[in-house]
DRENDO-1510 file (C-alpha; in Angstrom, 1 decimal, always signed):
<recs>
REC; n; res; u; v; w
REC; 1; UNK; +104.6; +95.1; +165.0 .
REC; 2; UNK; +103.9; +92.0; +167.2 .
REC; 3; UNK; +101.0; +91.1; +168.7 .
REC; 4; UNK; +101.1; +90.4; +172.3 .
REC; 5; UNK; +99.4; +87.5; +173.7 .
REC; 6; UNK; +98.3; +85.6; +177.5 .
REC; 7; UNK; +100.7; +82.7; +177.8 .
REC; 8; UNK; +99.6; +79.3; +179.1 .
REC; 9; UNK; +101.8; +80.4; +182.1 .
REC; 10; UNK; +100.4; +83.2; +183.4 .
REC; 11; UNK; +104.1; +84.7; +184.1 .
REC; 12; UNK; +104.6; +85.1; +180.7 .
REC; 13; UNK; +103.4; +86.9; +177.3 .
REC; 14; UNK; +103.7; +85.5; +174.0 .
REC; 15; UNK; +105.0; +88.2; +171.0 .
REC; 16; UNK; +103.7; +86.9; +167.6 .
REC; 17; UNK; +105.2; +88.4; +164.3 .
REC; 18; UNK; +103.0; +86.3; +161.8 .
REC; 19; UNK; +103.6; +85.8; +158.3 .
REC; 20; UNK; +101.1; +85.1; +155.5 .
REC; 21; UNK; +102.9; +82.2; +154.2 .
REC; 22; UNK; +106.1; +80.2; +154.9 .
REC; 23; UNK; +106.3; +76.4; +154.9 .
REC; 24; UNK; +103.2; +77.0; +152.4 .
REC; 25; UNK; +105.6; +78.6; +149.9 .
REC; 26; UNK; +107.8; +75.6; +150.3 .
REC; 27; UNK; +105.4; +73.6; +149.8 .
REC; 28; UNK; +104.0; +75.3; +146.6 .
REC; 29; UNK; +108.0; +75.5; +145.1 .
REC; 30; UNK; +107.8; +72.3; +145.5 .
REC; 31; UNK; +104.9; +71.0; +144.0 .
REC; 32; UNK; +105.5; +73.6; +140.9 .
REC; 33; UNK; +109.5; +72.6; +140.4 .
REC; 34; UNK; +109.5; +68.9; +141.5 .
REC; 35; UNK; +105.5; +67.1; +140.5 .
REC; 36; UNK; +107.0; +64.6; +139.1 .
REC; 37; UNK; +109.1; +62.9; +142.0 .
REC; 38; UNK; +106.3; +64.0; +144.2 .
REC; 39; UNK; +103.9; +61.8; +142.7 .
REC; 40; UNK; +106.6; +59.2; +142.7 .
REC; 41; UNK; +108.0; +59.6; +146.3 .
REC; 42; UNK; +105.0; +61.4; +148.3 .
REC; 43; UNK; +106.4; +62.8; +150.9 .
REC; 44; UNK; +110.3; +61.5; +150.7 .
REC; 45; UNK; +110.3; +64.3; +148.0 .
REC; 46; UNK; +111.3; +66.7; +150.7 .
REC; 47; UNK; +114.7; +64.8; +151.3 .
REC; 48; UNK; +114.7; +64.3; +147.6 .
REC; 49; UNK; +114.8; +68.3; +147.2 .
REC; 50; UNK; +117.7; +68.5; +150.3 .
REC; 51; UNK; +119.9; +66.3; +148.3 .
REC; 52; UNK; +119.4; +68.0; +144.7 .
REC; 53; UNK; +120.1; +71.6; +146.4 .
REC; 54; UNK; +123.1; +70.5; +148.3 .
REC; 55; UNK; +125.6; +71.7; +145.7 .
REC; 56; UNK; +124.0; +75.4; +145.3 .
REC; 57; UNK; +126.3; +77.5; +146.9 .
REC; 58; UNK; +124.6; +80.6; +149.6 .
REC; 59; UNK; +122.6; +83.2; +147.8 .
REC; 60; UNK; +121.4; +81.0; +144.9 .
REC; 61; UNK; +124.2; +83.0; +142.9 .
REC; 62; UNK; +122.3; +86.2; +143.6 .
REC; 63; UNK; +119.1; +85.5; +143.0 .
REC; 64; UNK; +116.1; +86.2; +145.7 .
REC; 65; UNK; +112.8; +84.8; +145.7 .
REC; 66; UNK; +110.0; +86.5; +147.8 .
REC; 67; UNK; +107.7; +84.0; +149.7 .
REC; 68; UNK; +103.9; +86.5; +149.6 .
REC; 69; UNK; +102.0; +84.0; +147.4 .
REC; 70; UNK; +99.2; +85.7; +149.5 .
REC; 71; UNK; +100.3; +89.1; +150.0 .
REC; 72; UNK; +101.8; +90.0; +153.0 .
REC; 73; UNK; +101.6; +92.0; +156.6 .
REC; 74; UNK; +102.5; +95.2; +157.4 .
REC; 75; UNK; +105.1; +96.7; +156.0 .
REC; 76; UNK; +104.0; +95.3; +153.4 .
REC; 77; UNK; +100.6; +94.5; +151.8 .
REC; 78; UNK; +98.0; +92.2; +150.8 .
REC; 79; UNK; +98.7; +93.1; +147.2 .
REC; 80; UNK; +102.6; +92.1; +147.4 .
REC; 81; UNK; +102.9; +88.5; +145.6 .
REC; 82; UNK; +105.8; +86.1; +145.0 .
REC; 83; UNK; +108.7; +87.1; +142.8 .
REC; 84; UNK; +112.0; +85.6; +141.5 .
REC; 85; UNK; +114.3; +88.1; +141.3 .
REC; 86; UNK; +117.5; +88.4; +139.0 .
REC; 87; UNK; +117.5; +85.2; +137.1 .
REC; 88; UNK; +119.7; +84.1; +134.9 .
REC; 89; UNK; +120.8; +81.3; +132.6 .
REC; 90; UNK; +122.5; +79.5; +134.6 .
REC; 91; UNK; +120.1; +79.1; +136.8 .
REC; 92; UNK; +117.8; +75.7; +136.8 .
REC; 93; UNK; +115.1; +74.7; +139.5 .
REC; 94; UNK; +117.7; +73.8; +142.2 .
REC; 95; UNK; +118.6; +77.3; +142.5 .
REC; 96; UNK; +115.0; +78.4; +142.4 .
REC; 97; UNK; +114.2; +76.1; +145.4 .
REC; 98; UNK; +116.7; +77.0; +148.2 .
REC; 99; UNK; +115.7; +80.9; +146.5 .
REC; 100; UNK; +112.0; +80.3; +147.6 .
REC; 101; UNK; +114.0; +79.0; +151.3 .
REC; 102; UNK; +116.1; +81.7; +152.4 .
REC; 103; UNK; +113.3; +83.8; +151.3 .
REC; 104; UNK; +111.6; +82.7; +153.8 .
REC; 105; UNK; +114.7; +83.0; +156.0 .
REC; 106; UNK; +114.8; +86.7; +155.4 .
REC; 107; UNK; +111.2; +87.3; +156.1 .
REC; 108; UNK; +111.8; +85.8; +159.3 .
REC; 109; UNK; +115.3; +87.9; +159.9 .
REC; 110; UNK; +112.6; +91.2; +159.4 .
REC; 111; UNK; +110.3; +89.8; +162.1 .
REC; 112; UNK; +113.5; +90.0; +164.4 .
REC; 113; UNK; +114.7; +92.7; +163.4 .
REC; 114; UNK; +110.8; +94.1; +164.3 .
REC; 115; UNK; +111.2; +92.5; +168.0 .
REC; 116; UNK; +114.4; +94.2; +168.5 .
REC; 117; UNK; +113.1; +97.5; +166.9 .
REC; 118; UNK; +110.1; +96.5; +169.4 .
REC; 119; UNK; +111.3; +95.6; +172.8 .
REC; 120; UNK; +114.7; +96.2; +172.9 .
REC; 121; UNK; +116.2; +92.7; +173.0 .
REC; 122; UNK; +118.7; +90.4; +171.4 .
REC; 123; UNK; +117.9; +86.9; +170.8 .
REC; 124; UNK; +120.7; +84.5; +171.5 .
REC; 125; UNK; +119.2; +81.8; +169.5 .
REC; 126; UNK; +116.5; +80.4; +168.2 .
REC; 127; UNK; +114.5; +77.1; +167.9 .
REC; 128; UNK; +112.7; +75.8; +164.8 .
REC; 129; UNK; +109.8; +73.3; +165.0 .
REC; 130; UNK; +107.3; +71.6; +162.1 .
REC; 131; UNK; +108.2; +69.5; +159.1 .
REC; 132; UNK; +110.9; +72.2; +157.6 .
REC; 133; UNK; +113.2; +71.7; +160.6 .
REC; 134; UNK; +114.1; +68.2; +159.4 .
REC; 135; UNK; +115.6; +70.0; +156.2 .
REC; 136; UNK; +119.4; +70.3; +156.6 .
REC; 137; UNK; +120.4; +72.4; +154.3 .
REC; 138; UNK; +117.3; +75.6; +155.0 .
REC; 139; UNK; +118.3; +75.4; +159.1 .
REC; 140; UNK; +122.0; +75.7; +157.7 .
REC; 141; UNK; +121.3; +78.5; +155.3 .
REC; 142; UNK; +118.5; +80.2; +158.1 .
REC; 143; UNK; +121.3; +80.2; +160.7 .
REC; 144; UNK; +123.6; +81.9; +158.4 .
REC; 145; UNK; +121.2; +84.9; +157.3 .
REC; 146; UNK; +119.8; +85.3; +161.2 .
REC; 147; UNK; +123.9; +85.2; +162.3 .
REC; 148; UNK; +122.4; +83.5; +165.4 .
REC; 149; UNK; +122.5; +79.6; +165.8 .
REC; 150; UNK; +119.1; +77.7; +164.9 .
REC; 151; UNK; +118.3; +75.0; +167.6 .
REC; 152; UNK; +116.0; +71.9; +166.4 .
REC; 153; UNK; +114.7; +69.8; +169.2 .
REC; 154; UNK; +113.8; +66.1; +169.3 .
REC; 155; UNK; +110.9; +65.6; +167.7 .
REC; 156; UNK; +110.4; +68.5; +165.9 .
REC; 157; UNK; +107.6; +68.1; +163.7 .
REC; 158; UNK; +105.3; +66.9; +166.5 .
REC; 159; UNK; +106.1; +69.7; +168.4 .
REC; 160; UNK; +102.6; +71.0; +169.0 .
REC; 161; UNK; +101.1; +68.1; +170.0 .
REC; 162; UNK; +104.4; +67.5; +172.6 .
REC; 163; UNK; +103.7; +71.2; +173.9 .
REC; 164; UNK; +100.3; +70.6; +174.5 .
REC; 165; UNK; +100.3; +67.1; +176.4 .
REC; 166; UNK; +102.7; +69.1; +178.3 .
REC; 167; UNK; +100.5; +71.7; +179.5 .
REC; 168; UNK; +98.0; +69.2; +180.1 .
REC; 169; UNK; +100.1; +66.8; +182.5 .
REC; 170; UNK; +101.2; +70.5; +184.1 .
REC; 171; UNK; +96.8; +71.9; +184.2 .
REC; 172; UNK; +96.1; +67.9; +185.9 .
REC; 173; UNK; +98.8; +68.7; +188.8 .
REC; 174; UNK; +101.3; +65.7; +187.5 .
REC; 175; UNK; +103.9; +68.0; +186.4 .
REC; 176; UNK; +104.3; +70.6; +188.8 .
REC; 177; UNK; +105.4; +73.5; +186.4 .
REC; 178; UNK; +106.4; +74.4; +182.5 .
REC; 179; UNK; +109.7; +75.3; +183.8 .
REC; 180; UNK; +110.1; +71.6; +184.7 .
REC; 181; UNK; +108.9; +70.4; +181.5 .
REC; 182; UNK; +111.3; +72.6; +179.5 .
REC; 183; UNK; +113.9; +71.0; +181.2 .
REC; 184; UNK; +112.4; +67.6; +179.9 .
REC; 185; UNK; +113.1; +69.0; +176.0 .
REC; 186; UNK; +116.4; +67.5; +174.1 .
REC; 187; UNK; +118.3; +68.8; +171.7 .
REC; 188; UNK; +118.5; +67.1; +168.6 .
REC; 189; UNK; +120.9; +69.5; +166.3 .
REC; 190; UNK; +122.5; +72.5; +166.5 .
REC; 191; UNK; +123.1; +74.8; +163.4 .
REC; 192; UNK; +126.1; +77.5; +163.8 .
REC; 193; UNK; +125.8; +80.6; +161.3 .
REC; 194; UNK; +128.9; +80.0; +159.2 .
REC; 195; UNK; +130.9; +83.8; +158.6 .
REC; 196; UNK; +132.0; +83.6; +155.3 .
REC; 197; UNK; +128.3; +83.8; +154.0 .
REC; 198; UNK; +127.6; +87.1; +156.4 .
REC; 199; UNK; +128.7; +89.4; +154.3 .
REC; 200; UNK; +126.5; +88.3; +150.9 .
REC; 201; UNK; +123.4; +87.2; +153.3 .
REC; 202; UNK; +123.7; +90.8; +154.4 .
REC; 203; UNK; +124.0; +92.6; +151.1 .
REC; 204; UNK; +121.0; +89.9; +150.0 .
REC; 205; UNK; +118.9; +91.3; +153.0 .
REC; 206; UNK; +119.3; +94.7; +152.0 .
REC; 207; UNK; +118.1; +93.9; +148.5 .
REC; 208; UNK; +115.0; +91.7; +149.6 .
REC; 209; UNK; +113.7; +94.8; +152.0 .
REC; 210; UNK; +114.0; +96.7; +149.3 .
REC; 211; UNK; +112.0; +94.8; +146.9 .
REC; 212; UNK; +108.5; +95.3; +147.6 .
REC; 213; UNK; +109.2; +99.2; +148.0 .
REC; 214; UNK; +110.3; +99.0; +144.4 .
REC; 215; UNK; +107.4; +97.1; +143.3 .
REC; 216; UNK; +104.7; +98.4; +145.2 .
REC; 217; UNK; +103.1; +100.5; +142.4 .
REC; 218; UNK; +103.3; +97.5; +140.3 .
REC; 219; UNK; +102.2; +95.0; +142.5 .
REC; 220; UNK; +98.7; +97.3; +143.6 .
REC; 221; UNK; +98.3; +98.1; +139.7 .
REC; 222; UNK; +97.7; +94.0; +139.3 .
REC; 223; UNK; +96.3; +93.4; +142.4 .
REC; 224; UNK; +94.2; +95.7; +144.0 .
REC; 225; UNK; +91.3; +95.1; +142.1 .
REC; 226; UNK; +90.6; +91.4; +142.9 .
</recs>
């Protein structure tokens, strides 16, 4: 379940559903499948890694990678850990990549489908900040397996810093309200779910919630102990 917070306006709450790790696990993928162009490109390797995946189609032909390097949160458990699941030999470290992605994007399609289970509502949309929003190809494939379109605003990996100046200029009486400084974010790009993948990105969520469930002796047998 979420966990409800005090907003910096005090008209409004903030609902957390908080994951154990996300950009982390791209991050890790990344250093284990591509150490060699990220010694040679530091941090360019990110748009190195966008253009090598670009040619694997939706779904990583079936396989699913789970992103709880450290365990997870409820319903799940600290002792769940990362798998890649249903390899085969025609996979290569492309497909293992955008696997270790729209992992991620189904762990955050189950933290919707919590808020819904928990308050009742739908959400239109949704907007992405931080350094994974500048990669193409995961906001595609994340707007596809949430069905909802994935909104990226300008500046999106300086987002925290932007948020806070604004309640700052808003707390010293310059800006008279955060309704007002909403109104001062762009939009920079706007990903559409595409249908043709719904149907396998649905039959793919299914699998991936059923997963851990299927592991879960397995996974406390190795891990509950350390």
């Amino acid at each position: 379940m979420g966990e409800l917070y005090q907003a910096f306006d005090k008209g409004k709450e903030l609902l957390l559903y908080v994951m154990q790790a996300a950009c982390m696990a791209q991050n890790w993928a990344v250093k284990q499948l591509y150490r060699k162009e990220q010694e040679r490109l530091a941090d360019d390797v990110f748009r190195f890694v966008d253009r090598d995946i670009a040619g694997v189609v939706p779904g990583c032909d079936r396989m699913i990678a789970t992103p709880w390097l450290h365990g997870e949160l409820p319903p799940l458990s600290n002792e769940a850990r990362m798998v890649f699941f249903n390899i085969h030999n025609l996979h290569d470290r492309r497909h293992m990549m955008r696997a270790v992605m729209e992992g991620i994007s189904f762990s955050l399609r189950w933290k919707i489908e919590m808020y819904r289970a928990q308050t009742g509502q739908t959400l239109d949309a949704i907007r992405v900040v931080g350094g994974g929003a500048n990669s193409k190809p995961w906001m595609q494939s994340l707007a596809g397996i949430l069905g909802i379109p994935v909104v990226i605003p300008e500046n999106a990996a300086h987002a925290g810093a932007i948020g806070t100046a604004y309640c700052a200029i808003v707390g010293l009486g310059i800006c008279p309200d955060l309704d007002t400084t909403d109104r001062m974010i762009r939009e920079d790009r706007v990903f559409s779910p595409d249908s043709d993948c719904r149907a396998l990105y649905d039959e793919l969520f299914g699998v991936y919630k059923d997963l851990y469930p299927s592991t879960r002796h397995l996974f406390e047998t190795l891990n509950r102990s350390r």
